[in-house]
C-alpha positions as CSV (number, residue, x, y, z in Angstrom):
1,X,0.0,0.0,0.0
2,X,1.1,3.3,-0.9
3,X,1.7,6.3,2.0
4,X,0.0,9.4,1.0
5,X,1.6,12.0,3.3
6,X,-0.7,13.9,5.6
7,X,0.0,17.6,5.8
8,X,0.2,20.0,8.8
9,X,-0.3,23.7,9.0
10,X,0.6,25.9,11.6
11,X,-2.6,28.7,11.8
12,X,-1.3,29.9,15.1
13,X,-0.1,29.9,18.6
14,X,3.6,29.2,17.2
15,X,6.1,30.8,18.8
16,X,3.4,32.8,21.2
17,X,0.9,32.1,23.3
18,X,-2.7,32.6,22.4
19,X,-4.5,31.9,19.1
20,X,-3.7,28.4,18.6
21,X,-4.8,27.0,15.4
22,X,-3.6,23.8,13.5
23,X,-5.2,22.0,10.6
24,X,-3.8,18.2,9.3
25,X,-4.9,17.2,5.8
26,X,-5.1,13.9,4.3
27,X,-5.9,13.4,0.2
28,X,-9.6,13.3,1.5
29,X,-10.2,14.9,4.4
30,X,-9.6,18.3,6.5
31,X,-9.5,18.9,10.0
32,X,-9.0,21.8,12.3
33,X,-7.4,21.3,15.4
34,X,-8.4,24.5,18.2
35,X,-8.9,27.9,16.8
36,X,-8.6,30.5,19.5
37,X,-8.0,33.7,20.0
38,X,-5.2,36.5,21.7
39,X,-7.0,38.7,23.8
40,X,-6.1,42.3,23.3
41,X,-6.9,46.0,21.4
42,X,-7.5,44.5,18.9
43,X,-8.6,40.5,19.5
44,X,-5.9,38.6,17.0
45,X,-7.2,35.6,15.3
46,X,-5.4,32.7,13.7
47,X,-4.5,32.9,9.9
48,X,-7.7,32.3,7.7
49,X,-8.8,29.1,6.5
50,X,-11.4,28.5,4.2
51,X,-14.9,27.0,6.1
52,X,-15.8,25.0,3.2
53,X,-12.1,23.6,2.8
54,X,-12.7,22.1,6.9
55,X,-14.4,18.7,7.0
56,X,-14.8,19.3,11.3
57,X,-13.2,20.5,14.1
58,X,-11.5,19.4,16.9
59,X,-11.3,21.3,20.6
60,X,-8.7,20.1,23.4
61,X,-10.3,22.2,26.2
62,X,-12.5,25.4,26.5
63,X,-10.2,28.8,27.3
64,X,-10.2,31.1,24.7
65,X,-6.7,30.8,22.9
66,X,-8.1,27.9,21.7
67,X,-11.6,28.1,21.6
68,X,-12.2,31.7,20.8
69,X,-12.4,32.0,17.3
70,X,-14.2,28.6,16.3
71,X,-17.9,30.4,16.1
72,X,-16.3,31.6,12.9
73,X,-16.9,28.3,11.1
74,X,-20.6,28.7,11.7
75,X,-21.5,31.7,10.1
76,X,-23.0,30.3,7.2
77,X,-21.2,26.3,7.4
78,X,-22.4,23.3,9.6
79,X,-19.6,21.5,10.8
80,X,-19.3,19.0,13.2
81,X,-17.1,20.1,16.3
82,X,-15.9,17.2,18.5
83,X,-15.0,18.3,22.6
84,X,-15.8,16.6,25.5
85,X,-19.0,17.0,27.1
86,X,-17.7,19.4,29.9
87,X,-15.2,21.0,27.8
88,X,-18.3,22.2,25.0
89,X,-20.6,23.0,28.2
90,X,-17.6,25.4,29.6
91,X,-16.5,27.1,25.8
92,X,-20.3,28.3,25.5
93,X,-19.9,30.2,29.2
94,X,-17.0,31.6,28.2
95,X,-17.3,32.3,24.4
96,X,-20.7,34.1,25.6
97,X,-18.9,36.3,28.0
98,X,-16.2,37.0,25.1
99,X,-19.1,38.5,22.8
100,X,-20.9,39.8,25.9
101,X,-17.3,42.0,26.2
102,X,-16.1,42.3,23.3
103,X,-19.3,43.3,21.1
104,X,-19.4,44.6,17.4
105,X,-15.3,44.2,17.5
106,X,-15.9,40.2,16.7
107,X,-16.9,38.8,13.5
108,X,-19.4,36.3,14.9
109,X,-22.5,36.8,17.4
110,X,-24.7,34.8,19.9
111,X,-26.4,33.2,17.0
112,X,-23.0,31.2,15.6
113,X,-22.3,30.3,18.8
114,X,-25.7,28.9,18.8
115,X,-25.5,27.1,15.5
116,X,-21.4,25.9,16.8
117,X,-23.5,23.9,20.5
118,X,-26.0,22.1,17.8
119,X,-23.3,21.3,15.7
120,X,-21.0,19.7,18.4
121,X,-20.5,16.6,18.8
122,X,-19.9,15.0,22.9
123,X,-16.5,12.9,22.6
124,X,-15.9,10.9,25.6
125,X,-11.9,9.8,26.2
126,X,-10.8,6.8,24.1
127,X,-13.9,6.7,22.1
128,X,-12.2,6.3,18.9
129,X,-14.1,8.9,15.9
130,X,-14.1,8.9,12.2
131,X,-14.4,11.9,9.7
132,X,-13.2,11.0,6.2
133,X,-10.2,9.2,6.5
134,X,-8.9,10.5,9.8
135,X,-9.4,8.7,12.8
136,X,-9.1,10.3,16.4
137,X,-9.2,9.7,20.2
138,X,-9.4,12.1,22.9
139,X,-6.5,11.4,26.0
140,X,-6.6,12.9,29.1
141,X,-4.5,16.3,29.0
142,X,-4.9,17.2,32.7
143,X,-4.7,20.8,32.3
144,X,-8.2,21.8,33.6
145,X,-11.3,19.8,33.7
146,X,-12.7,18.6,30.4
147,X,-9.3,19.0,28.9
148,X,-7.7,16.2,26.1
149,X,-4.8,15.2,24.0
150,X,-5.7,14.5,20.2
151,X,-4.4,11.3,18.9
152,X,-5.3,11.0,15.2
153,X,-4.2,8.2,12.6
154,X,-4.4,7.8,9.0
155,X,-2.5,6.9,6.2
156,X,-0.6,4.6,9.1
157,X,0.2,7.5,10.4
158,X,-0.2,8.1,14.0
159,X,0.2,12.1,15.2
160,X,-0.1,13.7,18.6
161,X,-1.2,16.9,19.4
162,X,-1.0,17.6,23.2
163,X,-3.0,21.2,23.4
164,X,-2.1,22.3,26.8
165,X,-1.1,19.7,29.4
166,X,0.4,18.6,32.6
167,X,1.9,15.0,33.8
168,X,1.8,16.2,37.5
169,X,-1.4,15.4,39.5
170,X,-2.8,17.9,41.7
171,X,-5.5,17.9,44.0
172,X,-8.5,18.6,40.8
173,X,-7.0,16.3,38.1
174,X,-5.3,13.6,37.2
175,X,-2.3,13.4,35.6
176,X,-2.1,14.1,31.5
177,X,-2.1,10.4,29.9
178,X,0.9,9.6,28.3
179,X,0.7,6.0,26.7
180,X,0.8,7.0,23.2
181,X,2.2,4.1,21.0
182,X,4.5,4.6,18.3
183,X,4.1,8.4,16.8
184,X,5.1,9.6,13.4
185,X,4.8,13.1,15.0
186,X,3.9,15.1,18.2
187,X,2.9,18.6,18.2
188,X,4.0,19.8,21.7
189,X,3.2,22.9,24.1
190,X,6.1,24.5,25.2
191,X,4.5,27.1,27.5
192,X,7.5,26.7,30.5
193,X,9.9,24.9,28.0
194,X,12.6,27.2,29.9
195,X,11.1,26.8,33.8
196,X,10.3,24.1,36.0
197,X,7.7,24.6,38.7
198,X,8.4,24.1,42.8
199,X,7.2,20.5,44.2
200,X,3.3,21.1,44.2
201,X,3.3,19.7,48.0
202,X,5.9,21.7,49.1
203,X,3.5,24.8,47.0
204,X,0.1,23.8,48.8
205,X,1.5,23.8,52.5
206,X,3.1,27.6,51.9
207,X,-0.1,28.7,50.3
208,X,-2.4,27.3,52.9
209,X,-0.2,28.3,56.3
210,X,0.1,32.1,54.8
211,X,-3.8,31.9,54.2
212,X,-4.4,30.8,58.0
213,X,-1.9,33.3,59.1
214,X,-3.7,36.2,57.9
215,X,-6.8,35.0,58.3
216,X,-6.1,34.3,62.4
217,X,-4.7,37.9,62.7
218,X,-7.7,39.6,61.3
219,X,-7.0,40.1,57.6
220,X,-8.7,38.6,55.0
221,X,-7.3,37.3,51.4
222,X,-7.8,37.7,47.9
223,X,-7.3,34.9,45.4
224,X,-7.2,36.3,41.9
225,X,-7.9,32.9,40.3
226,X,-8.7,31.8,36.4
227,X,-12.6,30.8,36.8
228,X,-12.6,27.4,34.9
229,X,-9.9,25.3,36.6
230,X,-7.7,27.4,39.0
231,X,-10.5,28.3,41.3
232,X,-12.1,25.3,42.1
233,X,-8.3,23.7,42.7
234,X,-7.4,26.5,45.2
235,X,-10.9,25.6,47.0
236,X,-10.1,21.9,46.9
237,X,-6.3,22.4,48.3
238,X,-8.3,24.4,51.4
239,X,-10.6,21.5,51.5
240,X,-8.0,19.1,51.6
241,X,-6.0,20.9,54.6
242,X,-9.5,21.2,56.3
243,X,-8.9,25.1,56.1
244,X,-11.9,26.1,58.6
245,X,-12.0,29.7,58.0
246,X,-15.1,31.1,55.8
247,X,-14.2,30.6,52.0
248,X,-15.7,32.9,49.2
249,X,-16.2,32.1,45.6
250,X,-17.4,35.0,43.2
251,X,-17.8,35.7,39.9
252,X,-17.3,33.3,36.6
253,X,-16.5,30.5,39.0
254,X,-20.0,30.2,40.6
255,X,-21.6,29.2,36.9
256,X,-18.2,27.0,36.5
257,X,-18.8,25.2,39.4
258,X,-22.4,24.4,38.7
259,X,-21.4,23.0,35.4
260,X,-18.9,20.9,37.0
261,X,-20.9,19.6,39.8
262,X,-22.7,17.7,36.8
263,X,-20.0,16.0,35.5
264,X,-17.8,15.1,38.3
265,X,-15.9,12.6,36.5
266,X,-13.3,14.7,34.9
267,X,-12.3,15.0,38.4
268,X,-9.5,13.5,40.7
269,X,-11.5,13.3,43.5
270,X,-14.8,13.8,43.1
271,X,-15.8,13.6,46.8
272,X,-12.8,16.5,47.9
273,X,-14.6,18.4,44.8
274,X,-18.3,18.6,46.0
275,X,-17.2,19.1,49.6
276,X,-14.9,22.2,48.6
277,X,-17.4,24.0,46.0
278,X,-20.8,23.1,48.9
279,X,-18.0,24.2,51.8
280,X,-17.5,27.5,50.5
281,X,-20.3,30.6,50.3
282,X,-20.9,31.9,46.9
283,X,-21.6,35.4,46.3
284,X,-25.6,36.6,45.4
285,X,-25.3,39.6,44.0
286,X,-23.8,43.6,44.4
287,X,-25.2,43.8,48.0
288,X,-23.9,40.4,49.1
289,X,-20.2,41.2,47.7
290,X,-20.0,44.5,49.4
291,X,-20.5,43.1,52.8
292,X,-18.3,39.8,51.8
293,X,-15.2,40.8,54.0
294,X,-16.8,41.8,57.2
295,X,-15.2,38.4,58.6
296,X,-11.5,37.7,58.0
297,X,-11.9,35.0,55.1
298,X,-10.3,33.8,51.9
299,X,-11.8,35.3,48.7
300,X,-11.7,33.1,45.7
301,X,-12.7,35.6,42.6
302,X,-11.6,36.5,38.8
303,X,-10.4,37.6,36.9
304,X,-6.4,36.1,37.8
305,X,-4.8,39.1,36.4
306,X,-6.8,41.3,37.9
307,X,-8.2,42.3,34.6
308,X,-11.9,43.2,35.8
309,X,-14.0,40.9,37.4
310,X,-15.3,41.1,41.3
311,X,-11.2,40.8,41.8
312,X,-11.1,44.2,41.1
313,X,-13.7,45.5,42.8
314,X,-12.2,43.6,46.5
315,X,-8.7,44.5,45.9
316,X,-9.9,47.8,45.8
317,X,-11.5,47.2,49.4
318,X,-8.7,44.7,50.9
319,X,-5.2,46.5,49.0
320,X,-5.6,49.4,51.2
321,X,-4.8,47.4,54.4
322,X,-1.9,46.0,55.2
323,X,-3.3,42.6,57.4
324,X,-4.8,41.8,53.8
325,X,-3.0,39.7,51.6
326,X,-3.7,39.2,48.0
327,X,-2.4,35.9,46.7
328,X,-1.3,35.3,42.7
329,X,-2.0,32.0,41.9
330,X,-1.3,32.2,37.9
331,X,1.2,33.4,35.5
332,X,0.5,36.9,35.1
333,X,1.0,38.6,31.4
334,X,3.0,41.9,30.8
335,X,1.0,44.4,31.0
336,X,-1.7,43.5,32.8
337,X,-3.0,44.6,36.0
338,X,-1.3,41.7,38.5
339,X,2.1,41.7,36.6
340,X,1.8,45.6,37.7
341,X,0.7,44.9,40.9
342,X,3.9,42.0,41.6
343,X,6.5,44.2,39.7
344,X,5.8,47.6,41.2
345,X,3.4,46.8,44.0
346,X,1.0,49.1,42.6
347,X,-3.0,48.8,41.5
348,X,-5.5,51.2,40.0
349,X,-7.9,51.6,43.5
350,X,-10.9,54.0,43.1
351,X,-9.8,54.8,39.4
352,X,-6.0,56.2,40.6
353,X,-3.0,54.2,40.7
354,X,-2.1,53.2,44.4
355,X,0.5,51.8,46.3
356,X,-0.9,48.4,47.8
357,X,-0.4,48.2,51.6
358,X,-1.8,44.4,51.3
359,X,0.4,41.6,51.4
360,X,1.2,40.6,48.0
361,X,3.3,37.0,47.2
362,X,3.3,34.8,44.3
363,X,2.6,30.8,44.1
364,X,2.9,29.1,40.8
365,X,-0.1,26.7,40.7
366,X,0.6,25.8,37.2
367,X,-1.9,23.6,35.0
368,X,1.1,22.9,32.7
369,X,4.1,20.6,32.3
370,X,7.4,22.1,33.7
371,X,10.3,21.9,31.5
372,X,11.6,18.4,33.0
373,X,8.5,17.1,32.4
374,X,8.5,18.2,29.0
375,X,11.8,16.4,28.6
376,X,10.8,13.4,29.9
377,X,7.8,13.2,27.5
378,X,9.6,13.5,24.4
379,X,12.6,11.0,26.0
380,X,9.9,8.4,26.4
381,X,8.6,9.1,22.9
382,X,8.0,5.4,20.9
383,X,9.1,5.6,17.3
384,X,11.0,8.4,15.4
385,X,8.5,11.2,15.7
386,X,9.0,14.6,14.5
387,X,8.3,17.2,16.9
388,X,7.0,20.6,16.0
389,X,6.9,23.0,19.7
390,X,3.9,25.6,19.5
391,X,3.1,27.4,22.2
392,X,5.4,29.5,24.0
393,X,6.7,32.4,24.2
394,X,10.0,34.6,24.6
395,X,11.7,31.8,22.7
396,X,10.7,28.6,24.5
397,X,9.7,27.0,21.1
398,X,12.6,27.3,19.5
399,X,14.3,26.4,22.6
400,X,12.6,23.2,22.8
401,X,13.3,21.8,19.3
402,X,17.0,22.4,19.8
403,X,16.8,20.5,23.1
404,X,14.9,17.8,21.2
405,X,17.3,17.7,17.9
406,X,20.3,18.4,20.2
407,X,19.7,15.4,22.8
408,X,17.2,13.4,21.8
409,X,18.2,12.8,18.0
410,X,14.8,13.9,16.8
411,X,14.0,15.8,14.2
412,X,12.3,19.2,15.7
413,X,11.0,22.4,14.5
414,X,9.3,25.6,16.1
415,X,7.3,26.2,13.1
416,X,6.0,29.6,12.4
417,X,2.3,30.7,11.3
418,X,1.7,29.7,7.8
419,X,4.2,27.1,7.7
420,X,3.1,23.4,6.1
421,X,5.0,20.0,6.8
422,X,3.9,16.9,5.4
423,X,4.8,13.5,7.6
């Protein structure tokens, strides 16, 4: 039998973070793998791609640099878009919000991202789909709940695309599966391709002990915290160390949580989950947030860089006192509101920018692989796979695929956008 090659493009989210967008091609068949978005004045979008060219797409989990962009596809096209259950639940939350912000500036409205829910198609993991000639199979990523790897085959050719992932467990997830087989090629995330993060134990008991300590001497705390994923793990880490101070959950993360509680299966533990999300009190409202401090507690609330969100309104309450603390629990970006408020110590308080008087640390609760984990996935690669790194930024791709070429003996590339391999 003859090998027709299958070709790759690279749309987006090489050699950057944000806007991730891949499409593999066989003789017969088309399909799009994530299509996001980079948040910013203006939103940038992946390169174009034709609809009718695209025989489906293909989701790996629901935040926005890879889901952003996909209600595109359903302006005037029906195509089937495969995610798990929970991950399509969470993207319409989220994608909602996005046109809710970001208005007349998109090139979609409510009603494609109407027509995108009745055109998706549930996946669960390991249920094996066909489209054309392509076969695929979602594998646990372990980067927030819902989350998958995309293992696709055809032509004999097996291919791996990891979207975002992490091989660590933590106290939400599992870890990302990793028994892939023999690949021809892996397309690779290289978000911390230059950093690894501290021992995730070690992490939790810091976190928790600085929490108590403020709490116990009258302050109360601020967790800026991502809505789908990061919050409900900082509630289950407090749940977990039987933290018995009142906990507060606001904003984006209520209607996560409710979502979640319905498909507790993507979780580690479902039982820690339930107890942390039905432990803590969620906030009802502009009255009930005002008063939501009165005790010393721990406030779990978006947006985690500070960029709007009920964080902004309680740092503006809690940053003017020094027995607050207000607790970074993600990577924050350039420019953005937390990165000035860990760089300079500063925030914008009652529309003026203000020294914080609140404790301020960092903890790097990451929901991606470090770069030794990184390394050990590609050492443990079966086969003679290519790898192509995508995602990172300030040179982390192309740091990776020298690492991989230089020790591993693989071929690697850190492609740029627009750029087409065949395998």
């Amino acid at each position: 039998m003859i090998k027709i090659p299958i070709e790759i493009t690279f749309l987006g989210g090489t050699r950057e973070v944000g806007r991730m967008g891949i499409a593999v091609k066989t003789e017969k068949t088309q399909l799009l793998l994530d299509y996001g978005v980079m948040m910013g004045k203006p939103t940038k979008f992946p390169l174009h791609i034709a609809p009718n060219d695209v025989d489906g797409l293909i989701l790996t989990h629901c935040h926005l640099d890879h889901s952003g962009a996909l209600p595109i596809f359903y302006i005037q096209d029906e195509k089937p878009l495969y995610a798990t259950r929970l991950t399509l639940e969470l993207t319409q939350i989220l994608i909602k919000d996005f046109i809710h912000l970001s208005g007349y500036y998109l090139p979609f409205e409510y009603l494609e991202l109407r027509s995108m829910m009745q055109n998706s198609l549930p996946t669960g993991y390991h249920e094996k789909k066909i489209v054309g000639d392509i076969t695929f199979q979602f594998l646990d990523a372990g980067h927030i709940p819902g989350s998958c790897q995309i293992l696709l085959e055809a032509e004999g050719k097996r291919i791996l695309f990891t979207g975002d992932f992490n091989t660590s467990k933590t106290r939400l997830l599992s870890s990302a599966d990793n028994k892939y087989g023999e690949l021809d090629a892996i397309i690779i995330e290289t978000t911390y391709a230059n950093d690894d993060h501290t021992d995730r134990m070690e992490l939790e008991k810091k976190f928790v002990a600085l929490i108590t300590e403020v709490v116990e001497n009258g302050g109360s705390v601020l967790i800026p915290a991502f809505s789908i994923g990061r919050s409900q793990e900082i509630a289950c880490i407090l749940a977990a160390y039987h933290f018995e101070y009142p906990i507060i959950i606001d904003g984006m993360a209520r209607a996560a949580n409710r979502i979640m509680m319905d498909h507790t299966e993507f979780m580690q533990d479902p039982r820690l989950f339930l107890d942390a999300v039905h432990g803590a009190r969620w906030i009802d409202g502009w009255r009930d947030r005002q008063t939501a401090d009165r005790k010393p507690s721990a406030i779990i609330s978006p947006a985690g860089m500070l960029q709007g969100g009920p964080a902004a309104f309680y740092i503006s309450k809690l940053g003017k006192k020094p027995k607050n603390a207000v607790l970074l629990v993600s990577y924050q970006i350039p420019g953005t509101p937390g990165h000035e408020l860990l760089e300079k110590g500063t925030c914008v308080i009652d529309g003026k920018s203000r020294d914080v008087k609140a404790r301020v640390e960092h903890f790097d609760f990451s929901s991606h692989c470090g770069a030794s984990q990184l390394r050990e996935v590609v050492k443990n690669l079966e086969g003679d796979p290519m790898v192509f790194s995508v995602h990172g930024a300030e040179g982390n791709c192309e740091r990776f695929a020298r690492w991989a070429k230089r020790e591993v003996g693989l071929k690697a590339v850190s492609p740029k956008a627009g750029d087409r391999f065949t395998i």
